[in-house]
NULUMLO-94648 format. One record per residue (C-alpha): residue in three letters; y negated, x negated, z negated. Coordinates in steps of 0.02 Angstrom, whole numbers, padded with zeros to 5 digits, always signed. Layout:
BEGIN
ALAYXZ/...
***
This chain:
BEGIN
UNK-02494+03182-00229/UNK-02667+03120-00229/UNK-02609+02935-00212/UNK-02484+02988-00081/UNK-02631+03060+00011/UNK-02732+02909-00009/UNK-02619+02798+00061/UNK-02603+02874+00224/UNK-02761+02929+00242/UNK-02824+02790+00343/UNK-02677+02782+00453/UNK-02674+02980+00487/UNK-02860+02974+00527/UNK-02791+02809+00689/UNK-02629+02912+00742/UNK-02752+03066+00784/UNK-02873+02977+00861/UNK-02742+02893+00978/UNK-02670+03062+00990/UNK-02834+03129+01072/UNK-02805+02982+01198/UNK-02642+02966+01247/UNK-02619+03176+01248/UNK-02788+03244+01354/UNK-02703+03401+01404/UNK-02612+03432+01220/UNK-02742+03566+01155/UNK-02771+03647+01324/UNK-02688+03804+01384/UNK-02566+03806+01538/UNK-02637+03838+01709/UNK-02614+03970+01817/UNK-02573+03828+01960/UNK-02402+03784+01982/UNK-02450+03631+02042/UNK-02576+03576+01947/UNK-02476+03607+01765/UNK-02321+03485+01881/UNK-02475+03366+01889/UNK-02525+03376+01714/UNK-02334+03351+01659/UNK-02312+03200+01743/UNK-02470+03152+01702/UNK-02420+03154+01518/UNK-02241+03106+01536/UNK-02265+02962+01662/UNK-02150+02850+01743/UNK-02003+02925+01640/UNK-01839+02936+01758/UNK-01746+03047+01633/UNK-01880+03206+01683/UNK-01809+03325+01811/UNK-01958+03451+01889/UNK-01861+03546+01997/UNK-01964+03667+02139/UNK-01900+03828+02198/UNK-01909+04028+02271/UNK-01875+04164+02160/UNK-01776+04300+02260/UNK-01874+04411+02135/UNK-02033+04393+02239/UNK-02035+04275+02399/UNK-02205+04242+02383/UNK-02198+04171+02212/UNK-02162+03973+02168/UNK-02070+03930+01995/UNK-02033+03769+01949/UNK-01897+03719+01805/UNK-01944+03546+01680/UNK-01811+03483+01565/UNK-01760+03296+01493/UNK-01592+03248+01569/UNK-01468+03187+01437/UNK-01559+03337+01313/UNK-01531+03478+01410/UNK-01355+03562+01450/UNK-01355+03556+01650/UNK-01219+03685+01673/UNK-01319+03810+01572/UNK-01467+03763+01679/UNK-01366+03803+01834/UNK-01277+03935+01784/UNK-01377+04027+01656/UNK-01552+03995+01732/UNK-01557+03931+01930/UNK-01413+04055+02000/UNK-01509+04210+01900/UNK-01667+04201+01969/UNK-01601+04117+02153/UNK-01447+04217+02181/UNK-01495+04378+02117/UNK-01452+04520+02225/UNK-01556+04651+02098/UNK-01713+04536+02112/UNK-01730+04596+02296/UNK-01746+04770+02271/UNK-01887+04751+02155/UNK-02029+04873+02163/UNK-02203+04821+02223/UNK-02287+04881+02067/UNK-02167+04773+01970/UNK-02189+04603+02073/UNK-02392+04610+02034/UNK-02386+04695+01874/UNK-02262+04659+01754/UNK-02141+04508+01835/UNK-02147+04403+01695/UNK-02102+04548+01574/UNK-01959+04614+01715/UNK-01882+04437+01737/UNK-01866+04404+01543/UNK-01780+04562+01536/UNK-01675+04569+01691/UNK-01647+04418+01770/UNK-01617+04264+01645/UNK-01451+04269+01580/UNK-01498+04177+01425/UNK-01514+04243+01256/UNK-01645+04148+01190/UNK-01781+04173+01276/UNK-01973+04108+01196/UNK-02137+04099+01279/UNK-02270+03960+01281/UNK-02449+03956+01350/UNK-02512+03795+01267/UNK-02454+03598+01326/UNK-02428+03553+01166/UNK-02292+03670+01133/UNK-02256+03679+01320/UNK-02211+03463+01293/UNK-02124+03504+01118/UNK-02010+03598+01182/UNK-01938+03489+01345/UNK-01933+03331+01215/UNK-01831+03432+01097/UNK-01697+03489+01234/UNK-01761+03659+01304/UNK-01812+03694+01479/UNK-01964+03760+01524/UNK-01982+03911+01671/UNK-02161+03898+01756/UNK-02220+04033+01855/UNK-02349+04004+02000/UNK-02490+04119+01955/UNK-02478+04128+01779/UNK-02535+04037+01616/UNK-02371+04087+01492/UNK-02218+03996+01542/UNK-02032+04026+01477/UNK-01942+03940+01367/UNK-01772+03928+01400/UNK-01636+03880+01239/UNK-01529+03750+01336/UNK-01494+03594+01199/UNK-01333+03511+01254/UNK-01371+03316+01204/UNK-01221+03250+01132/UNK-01185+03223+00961/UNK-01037+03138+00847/UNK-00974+03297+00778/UNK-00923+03347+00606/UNK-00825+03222+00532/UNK-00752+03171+00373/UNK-00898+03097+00244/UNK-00888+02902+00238/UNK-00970+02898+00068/UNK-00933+03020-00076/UNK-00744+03003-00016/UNK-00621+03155-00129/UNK-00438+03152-00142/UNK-00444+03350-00166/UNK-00577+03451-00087/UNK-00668+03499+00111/UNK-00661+03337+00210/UNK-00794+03401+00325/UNK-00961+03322+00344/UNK-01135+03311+00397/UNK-01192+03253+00556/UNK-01339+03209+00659/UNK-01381+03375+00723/UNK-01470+03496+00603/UNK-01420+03654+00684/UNK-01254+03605+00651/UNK-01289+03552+00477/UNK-01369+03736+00422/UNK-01226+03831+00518/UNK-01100+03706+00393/UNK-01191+03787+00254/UNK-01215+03953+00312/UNK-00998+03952+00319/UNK-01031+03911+00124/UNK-01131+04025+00082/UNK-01129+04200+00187/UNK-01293+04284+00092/UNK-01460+04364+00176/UNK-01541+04283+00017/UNK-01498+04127+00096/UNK-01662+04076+00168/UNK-01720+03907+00291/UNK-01879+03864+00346/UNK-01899+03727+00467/UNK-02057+03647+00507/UNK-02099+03472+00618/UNK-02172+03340+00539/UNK-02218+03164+00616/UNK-02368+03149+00733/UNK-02253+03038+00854/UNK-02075+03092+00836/UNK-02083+03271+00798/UNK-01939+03280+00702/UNK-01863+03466+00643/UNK-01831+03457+00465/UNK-01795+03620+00362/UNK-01804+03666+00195/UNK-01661+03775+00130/UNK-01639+03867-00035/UNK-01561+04032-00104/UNK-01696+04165-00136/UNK-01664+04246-00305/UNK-01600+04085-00383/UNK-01706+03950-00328/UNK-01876+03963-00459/UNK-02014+04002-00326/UNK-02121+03854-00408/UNK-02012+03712-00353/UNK-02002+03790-00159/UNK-02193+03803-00168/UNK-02199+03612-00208/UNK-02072+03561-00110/UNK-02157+03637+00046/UNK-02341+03572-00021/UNK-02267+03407-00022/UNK-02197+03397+00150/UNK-02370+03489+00204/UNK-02430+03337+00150/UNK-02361+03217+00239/UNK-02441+03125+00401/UNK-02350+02992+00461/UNK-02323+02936+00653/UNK-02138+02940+00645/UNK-01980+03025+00515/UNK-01816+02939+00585/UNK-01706+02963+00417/UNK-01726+03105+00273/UNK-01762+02917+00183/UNK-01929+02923+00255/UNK-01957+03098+00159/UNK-01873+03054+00005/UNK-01994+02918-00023/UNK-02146+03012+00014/UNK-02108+03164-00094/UNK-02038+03090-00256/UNK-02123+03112-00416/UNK-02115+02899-00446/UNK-02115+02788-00332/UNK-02130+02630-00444/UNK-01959+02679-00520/UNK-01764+02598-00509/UNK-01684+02768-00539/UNK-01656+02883-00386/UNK-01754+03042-00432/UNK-01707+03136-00285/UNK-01507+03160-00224/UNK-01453+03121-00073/UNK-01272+03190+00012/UNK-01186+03212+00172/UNK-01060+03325+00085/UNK-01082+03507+00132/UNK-00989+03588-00023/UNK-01095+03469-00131/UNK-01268+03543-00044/UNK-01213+03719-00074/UNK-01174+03688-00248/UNK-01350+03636-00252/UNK-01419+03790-00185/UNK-01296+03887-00296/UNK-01387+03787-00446/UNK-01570+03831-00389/UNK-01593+03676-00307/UNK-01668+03668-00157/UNK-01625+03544+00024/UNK-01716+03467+00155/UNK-01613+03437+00309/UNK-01694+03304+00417/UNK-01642+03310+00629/UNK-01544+03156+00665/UNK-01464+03120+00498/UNK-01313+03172+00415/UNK-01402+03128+00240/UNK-01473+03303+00163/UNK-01589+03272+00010/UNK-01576+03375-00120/UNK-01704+03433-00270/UNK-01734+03420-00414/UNK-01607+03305-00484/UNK-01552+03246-00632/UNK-01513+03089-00717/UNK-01321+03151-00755/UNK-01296+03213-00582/UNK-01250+03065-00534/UNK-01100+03044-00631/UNK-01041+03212-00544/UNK-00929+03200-00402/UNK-00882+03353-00298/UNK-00706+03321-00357/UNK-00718+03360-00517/UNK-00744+03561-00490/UNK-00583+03547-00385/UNK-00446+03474-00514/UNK-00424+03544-00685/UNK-00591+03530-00831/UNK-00467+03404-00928/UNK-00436+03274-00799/UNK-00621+03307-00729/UNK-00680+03267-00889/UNK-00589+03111-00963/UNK-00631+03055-00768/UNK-00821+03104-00777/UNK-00821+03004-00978/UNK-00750+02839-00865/UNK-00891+02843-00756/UNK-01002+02825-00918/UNK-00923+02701-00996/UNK-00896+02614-00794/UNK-01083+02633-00815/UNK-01118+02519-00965/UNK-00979+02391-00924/UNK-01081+02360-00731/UNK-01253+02356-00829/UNK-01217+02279-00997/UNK-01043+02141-00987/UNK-01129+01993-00902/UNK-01282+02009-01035/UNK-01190+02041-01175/UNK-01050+01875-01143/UNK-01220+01781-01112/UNK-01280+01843-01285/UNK-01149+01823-01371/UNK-01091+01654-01329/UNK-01271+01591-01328/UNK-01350+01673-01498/UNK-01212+01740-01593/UNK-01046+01646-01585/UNK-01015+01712-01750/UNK-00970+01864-01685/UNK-00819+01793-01587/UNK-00654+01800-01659/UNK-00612+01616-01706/UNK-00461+01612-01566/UNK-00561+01674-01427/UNK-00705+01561-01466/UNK-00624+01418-01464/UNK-00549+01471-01303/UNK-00700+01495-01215/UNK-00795+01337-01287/UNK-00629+01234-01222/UNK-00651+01321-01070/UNK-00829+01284-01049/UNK-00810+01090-01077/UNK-00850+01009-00947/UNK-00947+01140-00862/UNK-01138+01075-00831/UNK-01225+01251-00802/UNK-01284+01367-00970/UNK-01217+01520-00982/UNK-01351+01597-00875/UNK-01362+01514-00726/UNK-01163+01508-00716/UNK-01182+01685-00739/UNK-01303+01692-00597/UNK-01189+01601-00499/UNK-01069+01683-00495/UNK-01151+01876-00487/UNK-01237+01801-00336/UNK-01087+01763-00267/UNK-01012+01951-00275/UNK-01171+02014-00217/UNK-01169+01913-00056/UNK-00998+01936-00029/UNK-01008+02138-00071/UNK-01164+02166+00069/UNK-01058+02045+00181/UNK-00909+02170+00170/UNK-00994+02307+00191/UNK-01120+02267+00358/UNK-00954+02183+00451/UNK-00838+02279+00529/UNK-00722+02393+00442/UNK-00565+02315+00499/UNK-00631+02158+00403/UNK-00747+02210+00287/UNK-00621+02252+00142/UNK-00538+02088+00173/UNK-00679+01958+00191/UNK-00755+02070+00009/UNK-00579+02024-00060/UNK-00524+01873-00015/UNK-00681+01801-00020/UNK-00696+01839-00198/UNK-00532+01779-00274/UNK-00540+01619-00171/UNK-00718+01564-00220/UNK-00693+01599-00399/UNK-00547+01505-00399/UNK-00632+01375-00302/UNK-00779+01382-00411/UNK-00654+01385-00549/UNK-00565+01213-00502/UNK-00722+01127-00458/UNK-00798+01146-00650/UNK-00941+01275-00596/UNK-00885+01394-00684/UNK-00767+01454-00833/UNK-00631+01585-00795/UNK-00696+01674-00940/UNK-00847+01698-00832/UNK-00745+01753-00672/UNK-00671+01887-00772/UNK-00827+01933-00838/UNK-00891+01951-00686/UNK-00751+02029-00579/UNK-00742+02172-00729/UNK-00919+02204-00685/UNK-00883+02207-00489/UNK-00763+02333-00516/UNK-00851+02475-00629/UNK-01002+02469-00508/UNK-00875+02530-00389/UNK-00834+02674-00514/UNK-01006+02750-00470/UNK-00992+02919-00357/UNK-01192+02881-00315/UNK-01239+02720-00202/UNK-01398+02751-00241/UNK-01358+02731-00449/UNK-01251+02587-00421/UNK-01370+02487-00311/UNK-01501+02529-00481/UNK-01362+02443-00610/UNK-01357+02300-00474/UNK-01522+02266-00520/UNK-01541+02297-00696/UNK-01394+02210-00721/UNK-01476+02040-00679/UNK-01657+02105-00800/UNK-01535+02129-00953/UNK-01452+01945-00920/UNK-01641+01879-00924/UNK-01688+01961-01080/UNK-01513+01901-01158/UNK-01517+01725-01121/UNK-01717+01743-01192/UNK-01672+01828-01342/UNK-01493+01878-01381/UNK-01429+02034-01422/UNK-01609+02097-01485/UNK-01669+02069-01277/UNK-01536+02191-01239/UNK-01584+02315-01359/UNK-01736+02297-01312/UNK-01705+02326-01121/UNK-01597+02486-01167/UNK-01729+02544-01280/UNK-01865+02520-01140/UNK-01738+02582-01015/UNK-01718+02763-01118/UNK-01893+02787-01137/UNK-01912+02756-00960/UNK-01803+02879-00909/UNK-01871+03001-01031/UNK-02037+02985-00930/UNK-01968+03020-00764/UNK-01977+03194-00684/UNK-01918+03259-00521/UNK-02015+03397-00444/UNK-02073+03434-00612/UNK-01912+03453-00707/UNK-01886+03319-00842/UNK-01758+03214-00757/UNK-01654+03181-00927/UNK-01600+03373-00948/UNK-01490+03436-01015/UNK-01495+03278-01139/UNK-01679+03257-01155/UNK-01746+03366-01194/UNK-01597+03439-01293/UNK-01508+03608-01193/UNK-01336+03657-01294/UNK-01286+03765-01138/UNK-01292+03596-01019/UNK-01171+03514-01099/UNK-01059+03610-01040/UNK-01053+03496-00866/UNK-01142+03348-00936/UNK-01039+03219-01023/UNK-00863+03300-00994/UNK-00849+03466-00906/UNK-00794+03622-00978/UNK-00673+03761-00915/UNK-00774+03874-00778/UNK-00750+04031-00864/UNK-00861+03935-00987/UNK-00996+03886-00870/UNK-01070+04035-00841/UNK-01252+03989-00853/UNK-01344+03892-00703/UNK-01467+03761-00764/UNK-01617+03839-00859/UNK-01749+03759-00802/UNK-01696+03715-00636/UNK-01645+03908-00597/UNK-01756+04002-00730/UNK-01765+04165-00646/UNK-01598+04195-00626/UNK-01496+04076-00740/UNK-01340+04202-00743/UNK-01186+04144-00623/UNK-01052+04255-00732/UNK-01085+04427-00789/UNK-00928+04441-00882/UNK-00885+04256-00931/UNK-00723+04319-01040/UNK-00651+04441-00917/UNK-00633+04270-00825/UNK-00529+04170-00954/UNK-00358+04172-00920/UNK-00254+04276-01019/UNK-00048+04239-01071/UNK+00053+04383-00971/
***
């Protein structure tokens, strides 16, 4: 954290400074002038054409101006009209209001009696006063008086909940996050319908001022990781947060590491699993991504499916995406190796084979092997920033005829282009973007150190590799548990998953408190009739 504070303290110490500048009025309180806080507003806001300052009487005192401020495009104008305007200009009860009531205690009677609203807040400072109009409210002032309403009136529009584009299941909820966090938390609070169910939202970003809230179960979640979580995103001072990617690289425990030590999902049921776990999420305003902490190394093998099929099929599926795993990282290094250093490994068929099929070819083994994973790579990020509709086939096509191309032209051997397309394809396996885009790259370190030194570079690079990831924490847990250090109770949803009558223990030292999630595990096991 110290480093994290050193490297923005210098840019923290400029954003405040320009902050005093640009924001004169930010720290003062509101005036008792109507016009003058109208003034100030535009003052601040400037030549924006999307601010609406709309003058008017109260019928709740003729003497006394209001004036409504809100941000067209945020703000729902039929609630405005209908909730706020015709209440306090139509209102046949504000005319019969007592003297002692108009000088006294209007404020107080019109929160009670005359807006319609149910969410009612009040300011007195500009800086919350400004917070509040950019984030969709409208904002009541009152000529006369320093505290101003706050009126709940967010009606931007938004793309609605939708099915997930990544983390796709055959079986399971095909609802998903979107880009509004209010209706991310209510998508978990349908989950999970507990008091203990806590979320505290905060704004970080000295420009944006972007909500982002922190969510956990109370009870379950070990208070130590919420208190670092939150002194972590205390932490942070940055102009602008536009993606919970921002966050995730601010807060994790490495930052000089391949492996993804913090999980990201826009998969509701797989954030409430989370909090089920004694994890805890950050939910980040204009992203359907939610982060979640602390994660592990063998989380992301887990997909959501596999707690919606039977522990048989979930398993032998979860044990492919391991041995997926090793096949992206390990077959391009290990054909260079072998056909390089130890041809005496080959069978005596296949090697004559490949050596007939490499006559001719004027590339070693490694740069034909860099070729051609170039190639893939290219044609993979090609397929996936064009357009759906020919995405899929340019990421196809494109593939099958270059290798053959590259094939026919002596580039390359088609030992090579199945090498290479059997690699392709168990990246793919991978229910974590994040984990595959890490095997892209190792995958090209581990062909280095086996064209330098055989099949002793890629021991080497797996041995470095484990130790590496024996290092790593996230948010203090060690980030190869349940496998390192050793838990007999975690494998139970490690490598294969087991029955859930027989997983009735959350992770120990991600849930330490409370590590109990069955209190009779064998009244649960099914019984013959």
């Amino acid at each position: 954290m110290k480093k994290l504070s050193d490297l923005f303290r210098k840019k923290n110490k400029k954003t405040k400074k320009s902050l005093e500048i640009n924001n004169v009025y930010i720290d003062e309180t509101i005036e008792k002038d109507l016009n003058k806080n109208i003034n100030i507003i535009k003052e601040e806001f400037g030549e924006s054409s999307d601010l609406v300052i709309k003058q008017f009487c109260s019928s709740v005192n003729l003497g006394i101006e209001m004036s409504i401020v809100y941000i067209d495009g945020l703000a729902d104008k039929k609630i405005i009209n209908e909730s706020v305007l015709k209440s306090l200009m139509n209102n046949s009860e504000c005319k019969e209001v007592k003297e002692e009531v108009k000088n006294k205690n209007l404020l107080k009677y019109i929160e009670e009696n005359i807006i319609l609203d149910s969410e009612i807040k009040k300011a007195n400072k500009f800086k919350d006063l400004f917070l509040h109009i950019l984030s969709g409210d409208s904002v009541i002032l009152v000529d006369g008086f320093n505290t101003c309403f706050v009126i709940s009136t967010k009606g931007f529009e938004d793309r609605g909940v939708q099915e997930p584009s990544s983390q796709n299941v055959i079986r399971g909820p095909r609802d998903g996050f979107c880009e509004t966090l209010r209706t991310n938390i209510s998508l978990i609070r349908r989950r999970i319908k507990n008091t203990n169910l806590r979320i505290e939202q905060k704004v970080i970003g000295e420009e944006t001022n972007t909500n982002i809230a922190i969510v956990y179960v109370k009870g379950i979640a070990d208070e130590k990781i919420i208190n670092e979580v939150r002194y972590r995103i205390d932490k942070i001072k940055i102009d602008s947060i536009l993606e919970s990617g921002y966050i995730e690289e601010l807060i994790q425990d490495e930052p000089y590491t391949l492996f993804p030590t913090i999980y990201n999902t826009e998969r509701p049921d797989s954030v409430s699993a989370g909090l089920l776990e004694g994890r805890i999420a950050i939910l980040v305003d204009g992203t359907p991504f939610v982060l979640l902490v602390p994660a592990l190394f063998v989380q992301f093998f887990q997909s959501p499916e596999d707690y919606y099929q039977r522990a048989d099929i979930s398993s032998l599926i979860r044990i492919l995406r391991y041995v997926a795993f090793f096949l992206a990282l390990l077959t391009p290094s290990l054909f260079i190796a072998v056909t390089t250093f130890h041809q005496e490994m080959i069978p005596p068929a296949l090697l004559i084979s490949i050596v007939a099929q490499r006559e001719g070819i004027p590339f070693p083994a490694l740069i034909e092997a860099l070729i051609m994973e170039l190639t893939f790579e290219i044609l993979r990020e090609a397929g996936v920033r064009m357009p759906k509709a020919i995405g899929t086939a340019i990421s196809i096509v494109g593939a099958l005829v270059l290798g053959e191309a590259a094939v026919q032209a002596g580039l390359v051997s088609p030992a090579k282009v199945i090498v290479v397309s059997i690699t392709s394809l168990a990246s793919f396996i991978s229910p974590s973007y994040n984990l595959a885009m890490t095997v892209r790259i190792l995958r090209f370190i581990f062909m280095l150190l086996a064209a330098s030194f055989g099949l002793f570079g890629v021991a080497l690079g797996l041995l470095t590799m484990l130790l590496h990831l024996c290092s790593l924490r996230s948010f203090g847990i060690p980030y190869m548990y349940p496998l390192a250090p050793l838990n007999l109770s975690g494998q139970k949803d490690t490598l294969i998953r087991t029955p859930l009558w027989r997983m009735f223990k959350r992770p120990k030292l991600i849930s330490s408190k409370n590590s109990v999630r069955q209190q009779n595990p064998t009244d649960a096991k099914p019984k013959k009739p």
